[in-house]
Biopython code that builds the backbone (N, CA, C, O; Angstrom):
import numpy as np
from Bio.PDB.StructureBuilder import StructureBuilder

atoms = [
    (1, "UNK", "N", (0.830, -1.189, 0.000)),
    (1, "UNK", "CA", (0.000, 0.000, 0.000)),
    (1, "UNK", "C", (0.871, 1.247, 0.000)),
    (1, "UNK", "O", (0.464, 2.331, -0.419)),
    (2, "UNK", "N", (2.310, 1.003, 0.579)),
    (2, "UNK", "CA", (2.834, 2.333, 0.296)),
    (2, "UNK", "C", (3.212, 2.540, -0.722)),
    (2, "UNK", "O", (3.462, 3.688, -1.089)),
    (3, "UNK", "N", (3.361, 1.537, -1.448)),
    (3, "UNK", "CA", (3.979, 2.031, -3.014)),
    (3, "UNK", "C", (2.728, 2.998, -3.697)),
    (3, "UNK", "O", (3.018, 3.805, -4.580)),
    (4, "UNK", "N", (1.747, 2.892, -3.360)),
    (4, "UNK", "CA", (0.092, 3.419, -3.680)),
    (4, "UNK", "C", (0.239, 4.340, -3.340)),
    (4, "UNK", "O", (0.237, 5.113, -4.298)),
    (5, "UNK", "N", (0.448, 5.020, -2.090)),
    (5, "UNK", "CA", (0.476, 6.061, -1.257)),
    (5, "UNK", "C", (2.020, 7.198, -1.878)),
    (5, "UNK", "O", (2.279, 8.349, -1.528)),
    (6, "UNK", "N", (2.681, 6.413, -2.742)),
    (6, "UNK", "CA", (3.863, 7.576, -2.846)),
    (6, "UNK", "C", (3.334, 7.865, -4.326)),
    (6, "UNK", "O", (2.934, 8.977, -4.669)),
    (7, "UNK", "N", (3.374, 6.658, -5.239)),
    (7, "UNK", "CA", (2.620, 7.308, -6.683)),
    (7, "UNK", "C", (1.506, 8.726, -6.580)),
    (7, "UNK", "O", (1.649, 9.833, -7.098)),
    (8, "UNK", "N", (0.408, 8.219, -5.731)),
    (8, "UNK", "CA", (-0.602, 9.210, -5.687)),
    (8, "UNK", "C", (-0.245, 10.553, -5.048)),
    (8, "UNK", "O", (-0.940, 11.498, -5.419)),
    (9, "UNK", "N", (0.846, 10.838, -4.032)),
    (9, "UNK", "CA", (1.758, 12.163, -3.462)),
    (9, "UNK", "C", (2.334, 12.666, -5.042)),
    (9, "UNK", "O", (2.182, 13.715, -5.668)),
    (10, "UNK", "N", (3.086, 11.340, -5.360)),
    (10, "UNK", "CA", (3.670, 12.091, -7.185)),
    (10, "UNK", "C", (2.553, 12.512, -7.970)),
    (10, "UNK", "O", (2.836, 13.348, -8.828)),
    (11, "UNK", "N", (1.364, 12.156, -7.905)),
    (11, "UNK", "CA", (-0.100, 12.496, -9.098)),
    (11, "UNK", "C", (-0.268, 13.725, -8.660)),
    (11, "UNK", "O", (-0.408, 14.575, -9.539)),
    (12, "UNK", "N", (-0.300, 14.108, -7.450)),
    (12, "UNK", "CA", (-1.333, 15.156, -6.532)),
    (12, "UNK", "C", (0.085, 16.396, -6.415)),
    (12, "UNK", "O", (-0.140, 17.605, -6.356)),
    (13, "UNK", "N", (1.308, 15.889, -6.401)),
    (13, "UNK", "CA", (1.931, 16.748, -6.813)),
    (13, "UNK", "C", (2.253, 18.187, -8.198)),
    (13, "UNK", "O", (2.539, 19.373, -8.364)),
    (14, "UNK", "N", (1.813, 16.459, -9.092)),
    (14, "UNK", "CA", (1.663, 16.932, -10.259)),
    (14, "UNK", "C", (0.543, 17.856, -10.609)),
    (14, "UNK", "O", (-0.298, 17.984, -9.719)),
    (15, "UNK", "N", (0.337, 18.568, -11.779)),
    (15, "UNK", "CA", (-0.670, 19.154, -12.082)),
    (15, "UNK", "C", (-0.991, 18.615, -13.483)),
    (15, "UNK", "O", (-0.275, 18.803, -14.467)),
    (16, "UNK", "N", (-2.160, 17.915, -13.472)),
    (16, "UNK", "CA", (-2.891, 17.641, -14.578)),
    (16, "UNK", "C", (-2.591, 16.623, -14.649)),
    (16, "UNK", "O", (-1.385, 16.518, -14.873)),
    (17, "UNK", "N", (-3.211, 15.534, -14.550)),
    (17, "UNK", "CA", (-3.160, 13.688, -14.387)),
    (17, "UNK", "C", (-3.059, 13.457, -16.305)),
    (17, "UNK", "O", (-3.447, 14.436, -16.943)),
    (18, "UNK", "N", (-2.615, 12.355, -17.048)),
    (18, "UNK", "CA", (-2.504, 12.164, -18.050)),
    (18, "UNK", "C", (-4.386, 11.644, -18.300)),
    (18, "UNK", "O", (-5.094, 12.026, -17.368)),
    (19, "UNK", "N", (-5.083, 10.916, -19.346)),
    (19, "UNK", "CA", (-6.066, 10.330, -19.807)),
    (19, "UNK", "C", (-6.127, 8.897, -19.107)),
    (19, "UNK", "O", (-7.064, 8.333, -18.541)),
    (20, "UNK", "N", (-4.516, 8.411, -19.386)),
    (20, "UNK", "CA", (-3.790, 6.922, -18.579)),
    (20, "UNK", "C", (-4.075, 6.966, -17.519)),
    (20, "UNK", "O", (-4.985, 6.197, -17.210)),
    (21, "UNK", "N", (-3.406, 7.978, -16.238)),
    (21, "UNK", "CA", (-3.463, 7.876, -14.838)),
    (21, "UNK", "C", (-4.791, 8.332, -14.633)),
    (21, "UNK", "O", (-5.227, 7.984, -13.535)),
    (22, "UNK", "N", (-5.640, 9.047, -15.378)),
    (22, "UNK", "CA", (-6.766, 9.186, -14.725)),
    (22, "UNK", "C", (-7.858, 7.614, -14.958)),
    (22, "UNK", "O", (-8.539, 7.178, -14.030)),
    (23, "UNK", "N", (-7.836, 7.243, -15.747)),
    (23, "UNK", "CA", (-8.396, 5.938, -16.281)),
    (23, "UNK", "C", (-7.821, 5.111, -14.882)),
    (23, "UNK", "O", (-8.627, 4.756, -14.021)),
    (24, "UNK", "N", (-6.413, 4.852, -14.749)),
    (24, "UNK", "CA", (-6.073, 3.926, -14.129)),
    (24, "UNK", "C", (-6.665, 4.337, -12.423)),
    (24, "UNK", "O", (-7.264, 3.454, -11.809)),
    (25, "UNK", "N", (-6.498, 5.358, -11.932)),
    (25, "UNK", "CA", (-7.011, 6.457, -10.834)),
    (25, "UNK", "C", (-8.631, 5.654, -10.775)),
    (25, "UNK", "O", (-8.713, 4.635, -10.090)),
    (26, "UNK", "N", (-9.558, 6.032, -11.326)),
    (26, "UNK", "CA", (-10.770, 5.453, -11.880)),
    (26, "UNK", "C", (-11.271, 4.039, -11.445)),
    (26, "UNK", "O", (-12.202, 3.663, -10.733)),
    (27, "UNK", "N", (-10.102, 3.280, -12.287)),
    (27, "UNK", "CA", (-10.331, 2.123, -11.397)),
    (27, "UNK", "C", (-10.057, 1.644, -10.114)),
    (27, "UNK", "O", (-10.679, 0.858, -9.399)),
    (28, "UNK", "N", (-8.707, 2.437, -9.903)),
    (28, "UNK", "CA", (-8.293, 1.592, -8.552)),
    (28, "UNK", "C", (-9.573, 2.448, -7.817)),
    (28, "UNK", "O", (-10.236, 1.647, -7.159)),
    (29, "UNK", "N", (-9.928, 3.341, -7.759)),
    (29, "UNK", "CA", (-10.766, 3.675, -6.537)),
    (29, "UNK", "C", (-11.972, 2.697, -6.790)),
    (29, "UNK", "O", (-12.453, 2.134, -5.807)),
    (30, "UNK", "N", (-12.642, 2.386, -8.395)),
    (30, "UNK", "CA", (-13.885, 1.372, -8.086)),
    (30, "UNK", "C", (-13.588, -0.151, -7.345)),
    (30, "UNK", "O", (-14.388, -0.874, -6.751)),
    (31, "UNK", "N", (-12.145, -0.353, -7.609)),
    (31, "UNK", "CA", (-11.604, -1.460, -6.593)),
    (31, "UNK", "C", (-11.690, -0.790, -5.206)),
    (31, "UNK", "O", (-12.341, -1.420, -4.373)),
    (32, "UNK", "N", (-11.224, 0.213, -4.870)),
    (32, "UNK", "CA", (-11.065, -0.043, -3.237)),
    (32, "UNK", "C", (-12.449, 0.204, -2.654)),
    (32, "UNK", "O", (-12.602, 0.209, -1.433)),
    (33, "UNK", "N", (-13.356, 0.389, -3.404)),
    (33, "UNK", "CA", (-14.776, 1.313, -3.059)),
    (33, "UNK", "C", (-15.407, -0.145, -2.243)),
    (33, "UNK", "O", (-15.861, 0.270, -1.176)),
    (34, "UNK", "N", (-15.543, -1.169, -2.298)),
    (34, "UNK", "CA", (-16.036, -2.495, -1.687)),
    (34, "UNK", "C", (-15.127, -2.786, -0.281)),
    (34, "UNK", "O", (-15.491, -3.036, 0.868)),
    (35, "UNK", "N", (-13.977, -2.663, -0.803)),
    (35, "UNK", "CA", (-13.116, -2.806, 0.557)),
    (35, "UNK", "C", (-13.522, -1.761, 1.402)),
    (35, "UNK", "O", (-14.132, -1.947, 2.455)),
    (36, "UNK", "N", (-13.166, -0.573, 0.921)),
    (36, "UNK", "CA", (-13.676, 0.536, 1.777)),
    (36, "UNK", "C", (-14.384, 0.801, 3.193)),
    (36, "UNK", "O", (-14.269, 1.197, 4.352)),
    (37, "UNK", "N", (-15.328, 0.192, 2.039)),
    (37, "UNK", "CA", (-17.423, 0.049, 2.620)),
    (37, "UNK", "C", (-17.845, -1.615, 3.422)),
    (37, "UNK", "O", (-18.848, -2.005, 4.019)),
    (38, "UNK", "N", (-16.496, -2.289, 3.057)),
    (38, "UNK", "CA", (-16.706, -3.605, 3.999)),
    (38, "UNK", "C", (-17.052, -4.377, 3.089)),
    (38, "UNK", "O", (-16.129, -5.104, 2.721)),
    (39, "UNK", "N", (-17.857, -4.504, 2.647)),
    (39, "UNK", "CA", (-18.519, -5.544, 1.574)),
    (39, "UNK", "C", (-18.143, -6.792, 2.023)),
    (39, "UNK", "O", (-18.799, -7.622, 2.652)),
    (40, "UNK", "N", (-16.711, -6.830, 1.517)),
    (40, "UNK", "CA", (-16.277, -8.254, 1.644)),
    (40, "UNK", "C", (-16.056, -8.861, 2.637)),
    (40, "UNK", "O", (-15.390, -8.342, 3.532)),
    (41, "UNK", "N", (-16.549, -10.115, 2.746)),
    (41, "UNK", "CA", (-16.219, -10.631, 4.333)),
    (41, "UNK", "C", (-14.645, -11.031, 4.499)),
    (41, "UNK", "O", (-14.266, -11.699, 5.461)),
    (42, "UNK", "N", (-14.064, -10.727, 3.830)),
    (42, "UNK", "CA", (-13.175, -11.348, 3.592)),
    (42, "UNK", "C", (-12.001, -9.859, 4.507)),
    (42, "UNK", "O", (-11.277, -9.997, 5.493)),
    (43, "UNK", "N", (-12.215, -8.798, 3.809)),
    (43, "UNK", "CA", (-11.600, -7.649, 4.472)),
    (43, "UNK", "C", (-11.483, -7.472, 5.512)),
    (43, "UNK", "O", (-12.451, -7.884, 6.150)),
    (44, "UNK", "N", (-10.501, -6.894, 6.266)),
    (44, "UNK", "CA", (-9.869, -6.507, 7.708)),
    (44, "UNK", "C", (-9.878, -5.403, 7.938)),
    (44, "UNK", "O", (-9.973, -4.733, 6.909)),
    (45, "UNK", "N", (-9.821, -4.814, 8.865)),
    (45, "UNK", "CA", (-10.239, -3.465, 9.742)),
    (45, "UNK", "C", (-9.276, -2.346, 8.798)),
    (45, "UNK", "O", (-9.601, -1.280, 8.275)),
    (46, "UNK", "N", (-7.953, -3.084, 8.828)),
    (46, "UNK", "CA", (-6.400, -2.574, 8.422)),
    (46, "UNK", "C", (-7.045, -2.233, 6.666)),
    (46, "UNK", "O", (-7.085, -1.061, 6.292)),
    (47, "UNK", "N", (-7.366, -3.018, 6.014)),
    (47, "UNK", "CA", (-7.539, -3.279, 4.343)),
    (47, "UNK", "C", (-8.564, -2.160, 4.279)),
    (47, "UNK", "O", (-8.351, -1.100, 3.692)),
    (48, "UNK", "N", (-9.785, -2.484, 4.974)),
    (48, "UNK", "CA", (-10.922, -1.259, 4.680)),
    (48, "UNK", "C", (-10.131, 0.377, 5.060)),
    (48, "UNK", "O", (-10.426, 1.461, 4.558)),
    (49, "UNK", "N", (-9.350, 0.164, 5.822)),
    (49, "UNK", "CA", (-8.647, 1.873, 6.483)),
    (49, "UNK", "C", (-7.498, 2.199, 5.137)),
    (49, "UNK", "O", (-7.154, 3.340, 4.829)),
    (50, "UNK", "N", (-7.214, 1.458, 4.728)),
    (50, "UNK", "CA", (-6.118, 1.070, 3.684)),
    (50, "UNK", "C", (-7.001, 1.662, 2.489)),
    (50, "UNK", "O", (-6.573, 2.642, 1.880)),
    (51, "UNK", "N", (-8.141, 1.125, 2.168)),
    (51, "UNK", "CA", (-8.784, 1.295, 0.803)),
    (51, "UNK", "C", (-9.346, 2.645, 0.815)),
    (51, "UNK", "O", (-9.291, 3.361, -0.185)),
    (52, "UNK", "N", (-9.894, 3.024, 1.935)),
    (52, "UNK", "CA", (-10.444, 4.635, 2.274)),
    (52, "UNK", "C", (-9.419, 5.475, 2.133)),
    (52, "UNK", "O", (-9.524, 6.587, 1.616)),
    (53, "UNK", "N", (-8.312, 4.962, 2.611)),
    (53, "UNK", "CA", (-7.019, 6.647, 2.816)),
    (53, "UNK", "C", (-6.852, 6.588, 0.967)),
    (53, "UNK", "O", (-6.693, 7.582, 0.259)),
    (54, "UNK", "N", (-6.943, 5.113, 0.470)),
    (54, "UNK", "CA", (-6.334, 5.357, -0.860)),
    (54, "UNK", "C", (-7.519, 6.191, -1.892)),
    (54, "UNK", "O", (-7.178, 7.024, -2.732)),
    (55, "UNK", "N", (-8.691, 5.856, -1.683)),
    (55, "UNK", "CA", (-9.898, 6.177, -1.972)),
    (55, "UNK", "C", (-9.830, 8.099, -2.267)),
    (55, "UNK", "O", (-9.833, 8.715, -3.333)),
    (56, "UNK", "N", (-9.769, 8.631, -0.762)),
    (56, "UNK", "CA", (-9.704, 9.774, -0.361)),
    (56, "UNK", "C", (-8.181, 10.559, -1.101)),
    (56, "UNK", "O", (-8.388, 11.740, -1.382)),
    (57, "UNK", "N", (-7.366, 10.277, -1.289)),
    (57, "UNK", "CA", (-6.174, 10.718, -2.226)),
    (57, "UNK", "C", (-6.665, 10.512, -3.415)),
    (57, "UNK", "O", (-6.551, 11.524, -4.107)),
    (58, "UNK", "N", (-7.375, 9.266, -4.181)),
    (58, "UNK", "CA", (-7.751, 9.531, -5.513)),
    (58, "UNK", "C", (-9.082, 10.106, -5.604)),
    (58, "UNK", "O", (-9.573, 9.999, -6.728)),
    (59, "UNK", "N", (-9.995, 10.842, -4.500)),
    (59, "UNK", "CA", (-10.749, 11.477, -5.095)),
    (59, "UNK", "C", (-10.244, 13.048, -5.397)),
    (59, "UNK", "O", (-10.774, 13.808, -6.207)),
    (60, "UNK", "N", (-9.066, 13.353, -4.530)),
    (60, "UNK", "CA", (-8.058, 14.650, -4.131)),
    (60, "UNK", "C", (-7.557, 15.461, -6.143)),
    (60, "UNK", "O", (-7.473, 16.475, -6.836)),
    (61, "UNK", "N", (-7.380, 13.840, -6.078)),
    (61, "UNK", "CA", (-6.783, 14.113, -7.396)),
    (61, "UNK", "C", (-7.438, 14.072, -8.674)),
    (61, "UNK", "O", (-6.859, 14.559, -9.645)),
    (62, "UNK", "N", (-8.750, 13.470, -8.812)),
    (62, "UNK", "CA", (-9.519, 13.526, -9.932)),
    (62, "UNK", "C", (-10.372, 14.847, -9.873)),
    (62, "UNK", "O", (-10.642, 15.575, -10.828)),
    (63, "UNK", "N", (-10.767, 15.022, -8.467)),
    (63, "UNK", "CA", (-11.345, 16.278, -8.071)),
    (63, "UNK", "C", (-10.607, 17.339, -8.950)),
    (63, "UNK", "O", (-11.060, 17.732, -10.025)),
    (64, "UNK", "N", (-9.112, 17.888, -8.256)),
    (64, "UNK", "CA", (-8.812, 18.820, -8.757)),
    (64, "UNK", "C", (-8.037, 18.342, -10.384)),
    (64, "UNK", "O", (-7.067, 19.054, -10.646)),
    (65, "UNK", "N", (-8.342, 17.304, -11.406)),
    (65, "UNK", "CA", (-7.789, 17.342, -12.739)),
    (65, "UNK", "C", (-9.621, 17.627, -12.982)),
    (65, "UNK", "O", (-9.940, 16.990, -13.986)),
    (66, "UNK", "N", (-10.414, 18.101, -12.596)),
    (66, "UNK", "CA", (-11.916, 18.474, -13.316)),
    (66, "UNK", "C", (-12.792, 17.418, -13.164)),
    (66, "UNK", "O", (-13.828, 17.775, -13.724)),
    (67, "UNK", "N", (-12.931, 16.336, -12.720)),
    (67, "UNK", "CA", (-13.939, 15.512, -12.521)),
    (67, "UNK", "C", (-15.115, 15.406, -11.016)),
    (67, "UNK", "O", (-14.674, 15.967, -10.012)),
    (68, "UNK", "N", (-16.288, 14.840, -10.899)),
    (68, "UNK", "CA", (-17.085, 14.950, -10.284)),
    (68, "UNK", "C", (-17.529, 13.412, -9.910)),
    (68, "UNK", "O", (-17.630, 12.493, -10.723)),
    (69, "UNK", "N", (-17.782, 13.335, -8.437)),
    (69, "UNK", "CA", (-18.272, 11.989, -8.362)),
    (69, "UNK", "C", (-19.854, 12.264, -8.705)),
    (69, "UNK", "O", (-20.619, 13.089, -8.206)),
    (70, "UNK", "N", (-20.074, 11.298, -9.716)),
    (70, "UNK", "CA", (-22.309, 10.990, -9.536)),
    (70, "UNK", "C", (-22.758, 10.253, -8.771)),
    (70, "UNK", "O", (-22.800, 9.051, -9.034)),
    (71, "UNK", "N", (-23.046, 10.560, -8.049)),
    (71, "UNK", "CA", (-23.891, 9.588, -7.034)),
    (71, "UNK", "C", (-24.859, 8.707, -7.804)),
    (71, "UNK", "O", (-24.827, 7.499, -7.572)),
    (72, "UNK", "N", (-25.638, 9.141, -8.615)),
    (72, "UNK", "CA", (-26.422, 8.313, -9.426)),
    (72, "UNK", "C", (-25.766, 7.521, -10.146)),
    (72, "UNK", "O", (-25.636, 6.513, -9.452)),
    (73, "UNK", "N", (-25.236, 7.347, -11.187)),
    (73, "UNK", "CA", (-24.304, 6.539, -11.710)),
    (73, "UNK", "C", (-22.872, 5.320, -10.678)),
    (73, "UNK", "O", (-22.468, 4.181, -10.912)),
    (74, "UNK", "N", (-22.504, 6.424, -9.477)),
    (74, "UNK", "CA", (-21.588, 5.925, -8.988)),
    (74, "UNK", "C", (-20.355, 5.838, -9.876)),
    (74, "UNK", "O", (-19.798, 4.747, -9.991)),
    (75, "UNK", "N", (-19.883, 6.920, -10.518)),
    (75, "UNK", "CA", (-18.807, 6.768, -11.388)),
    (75, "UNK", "C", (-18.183, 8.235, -11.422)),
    (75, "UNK", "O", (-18.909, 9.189, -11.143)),
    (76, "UNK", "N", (-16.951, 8.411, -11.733)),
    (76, "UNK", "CA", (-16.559, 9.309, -11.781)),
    (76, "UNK", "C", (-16.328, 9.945, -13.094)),
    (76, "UNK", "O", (-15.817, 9.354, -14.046)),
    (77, "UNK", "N", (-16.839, 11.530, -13.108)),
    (77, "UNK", "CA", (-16.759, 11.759, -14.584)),
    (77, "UNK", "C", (-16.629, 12.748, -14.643)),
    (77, "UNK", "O", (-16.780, 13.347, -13.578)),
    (78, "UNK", "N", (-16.153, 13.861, -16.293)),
    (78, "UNK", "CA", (-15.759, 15.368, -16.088)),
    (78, "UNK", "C", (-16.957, 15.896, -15.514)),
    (78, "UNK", "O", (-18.071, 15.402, -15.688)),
    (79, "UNK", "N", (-16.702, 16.939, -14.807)),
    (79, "UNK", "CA", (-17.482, 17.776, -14.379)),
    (79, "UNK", "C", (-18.519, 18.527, -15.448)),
    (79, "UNK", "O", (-18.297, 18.726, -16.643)),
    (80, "UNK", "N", (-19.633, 18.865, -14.741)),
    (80, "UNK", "CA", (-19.988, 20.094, -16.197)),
    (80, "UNK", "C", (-19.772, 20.757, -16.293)),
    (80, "UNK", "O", (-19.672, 21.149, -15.130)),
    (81, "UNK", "N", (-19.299, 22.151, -17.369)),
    (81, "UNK", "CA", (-19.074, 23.336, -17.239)),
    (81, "UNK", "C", (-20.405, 23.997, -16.817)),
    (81, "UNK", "O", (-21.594, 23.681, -16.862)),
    (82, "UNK", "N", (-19.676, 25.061, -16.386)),
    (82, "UNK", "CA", (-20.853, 25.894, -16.140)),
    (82, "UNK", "C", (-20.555, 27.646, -15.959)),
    (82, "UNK", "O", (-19.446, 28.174, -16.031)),
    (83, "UNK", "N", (-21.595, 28.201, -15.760)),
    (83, "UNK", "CA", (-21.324, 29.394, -15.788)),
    (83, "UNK", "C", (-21.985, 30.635, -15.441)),
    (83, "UNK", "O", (-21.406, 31.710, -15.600)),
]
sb = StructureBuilder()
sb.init_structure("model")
sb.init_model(0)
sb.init_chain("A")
sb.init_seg("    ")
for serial, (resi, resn, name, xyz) in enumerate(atoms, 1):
    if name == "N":
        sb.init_residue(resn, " ", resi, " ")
    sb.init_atom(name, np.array(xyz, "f"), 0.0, 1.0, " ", f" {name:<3s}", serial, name[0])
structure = sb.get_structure()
């Protein structure tokens, strides 16, 4: 998990995630989103705290490259413009 935790310091450092890291960003959070939330019986106290901190850094970072979580959909996507 720390190798997770230093990439995403390098993303959030960065300004402006590529199409790649945001895609890849994307998924890992729809992966940790079950761990997160428990789902699995299988998960540990440590794994769910693990999947949230990672969760919470990739929403840090899709947030500020322009995207929006939908609650309806449950997916993350550009924001709308607006004005």
């Amino acid at each position: 998990m720390l190798k997770f935790a230093v990439m995403f310091g390098c993303l959030l450092a960065a300004s402006g995630a590529s199409a790649a890291d945001v895609e890849a960003l994307k998924e890992r959070y729809y992966a940790d989103r079950p761990v997160c939330r428990s789902i699995e019986e299988t998960t540990s106290d440590e794994q769910a705290m693990a999947a949230c901190a990672s969760m919470e850094t990739i929403a840090k970072v899709l947030t500020a490259d322009g995207y929006c979580w939908d609650n309806a959909e449950l997916i993350w996507d550009e924001c709308p413009m607006t004005n």
